[in-house]
N, C-alpha and C positions, 0 to 999 in steps of 0.2 A: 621197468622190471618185467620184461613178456618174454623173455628166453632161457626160463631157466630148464635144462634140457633134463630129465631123466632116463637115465639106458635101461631098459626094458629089454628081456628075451625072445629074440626075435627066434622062432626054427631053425635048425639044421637045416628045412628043405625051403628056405626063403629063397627068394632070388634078389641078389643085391646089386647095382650096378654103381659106378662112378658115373656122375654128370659134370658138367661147369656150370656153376651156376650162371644161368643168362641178365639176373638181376638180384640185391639185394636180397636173401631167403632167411626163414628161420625155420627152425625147428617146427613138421607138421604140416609146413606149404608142400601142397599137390603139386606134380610138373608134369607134362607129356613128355614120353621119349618120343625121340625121332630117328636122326641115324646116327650112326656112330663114327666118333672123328678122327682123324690121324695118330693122338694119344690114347686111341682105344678107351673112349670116355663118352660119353651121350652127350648128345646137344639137343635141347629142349625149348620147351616153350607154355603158356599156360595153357591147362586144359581148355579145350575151345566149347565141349558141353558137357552138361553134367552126364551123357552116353559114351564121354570121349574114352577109346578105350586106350593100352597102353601108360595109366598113370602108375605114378609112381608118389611115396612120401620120404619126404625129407628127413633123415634120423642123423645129424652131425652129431659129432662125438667134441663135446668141449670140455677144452683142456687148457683153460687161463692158465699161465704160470706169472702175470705182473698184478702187484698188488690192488692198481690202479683197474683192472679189469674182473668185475666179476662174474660168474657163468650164467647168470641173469641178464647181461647186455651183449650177451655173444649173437650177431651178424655175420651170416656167408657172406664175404666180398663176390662183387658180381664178377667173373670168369675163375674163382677158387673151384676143386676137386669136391666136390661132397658126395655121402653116400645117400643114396637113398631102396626102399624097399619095395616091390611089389606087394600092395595090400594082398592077404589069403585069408579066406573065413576062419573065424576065431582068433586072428592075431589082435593083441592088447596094445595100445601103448600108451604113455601118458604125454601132456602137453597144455602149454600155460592157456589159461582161459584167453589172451589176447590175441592170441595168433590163429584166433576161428573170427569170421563175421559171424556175429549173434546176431542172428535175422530174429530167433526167440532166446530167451533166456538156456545158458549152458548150466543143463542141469538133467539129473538121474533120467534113462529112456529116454531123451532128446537125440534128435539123429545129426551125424556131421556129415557134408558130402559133398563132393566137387560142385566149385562154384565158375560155372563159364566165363574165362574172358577173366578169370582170378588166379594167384597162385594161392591166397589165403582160400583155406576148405570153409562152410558157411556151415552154420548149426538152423538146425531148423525142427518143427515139431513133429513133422509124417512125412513118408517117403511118398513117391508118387509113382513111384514102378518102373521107371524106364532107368533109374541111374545104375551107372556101369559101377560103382563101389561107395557101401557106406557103411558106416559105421554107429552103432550106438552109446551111447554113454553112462558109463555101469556106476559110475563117483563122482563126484569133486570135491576136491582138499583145498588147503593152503598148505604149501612148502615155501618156505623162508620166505615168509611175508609173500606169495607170491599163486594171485588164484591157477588152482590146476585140475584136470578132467584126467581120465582115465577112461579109453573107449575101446570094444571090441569090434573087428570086422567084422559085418554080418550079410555085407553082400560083395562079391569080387566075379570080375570073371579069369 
């Protein structure tokens, strides 16, 4: 139960692009863009440092319609369209405690931030000045049985 997604308000002035996914993704995995392919869609790869510039975050829109699938075990197939956002200072969004590496415990003021050679973003306690985007972590709940954080940008380029 680590995907259960919440749609959150992203800007008017976001920038959102279509990718394929390159591999299995969920909700909140970082991807580098790269160039763009014949379908007019990004082709990616994981961030390669935590300076890599160009990331983007995974925000899929799930829409189970079988009984048999609930919005909790939703998976991008790897070459499926998905959207994802340009982080911008002050964007929110929410996202299940399992789909960050907890280097430290996910919890209130803890930071999330590209993790090199990862597509899962890594929680960790202090920032250390050179990262190209992160985030802090303003909450965490449970939503249907299901741990969850809520973090604002607070660093982008």
């Amino acid at each position: 139960m680590a995907n259960l997604n919440v749609l959150t308000k992203v800007s008017k002035d976001a920038t959102l692009y279509t990718i394929l996914a390159p591999a299995s993704l969920v909700a909140g995995n970082a991807v580098e863009l790269l160039t763009r392919n014949a379908s007019s869609t990004f082709n990616v790869q994981e961030p390669t440092a935590i300076t890599t510039l160009g990331v983007a975050i995974a925000i899929p829109v799930t829409l189970p319609y079988g009984v048999e699938t609930e919005e909790n075990d939703f998976v991008i197939a790897t070459g499926a369209d998905v959207r994802v956002v340009i982080p911008y200072k002050g964007m929110m969004v929410d996202f299940p405690v399992a789909n960050v590496t907890a280097t430290v415990a996910v919890a209130e003021n803890a930071y999330v931030i590209i993790d090199a050679g990862a597509y899962k973003m890594e929680c960790v306690a202090s920032l250390g000045g050179t990262e190209s985007v992160a985030f802090q972590i303003a909450r965490t709940y449970t939503l249907a049985g299901v741990a969850m954080f809520s973090m604002r940008c607070v660093k982008s380029l």
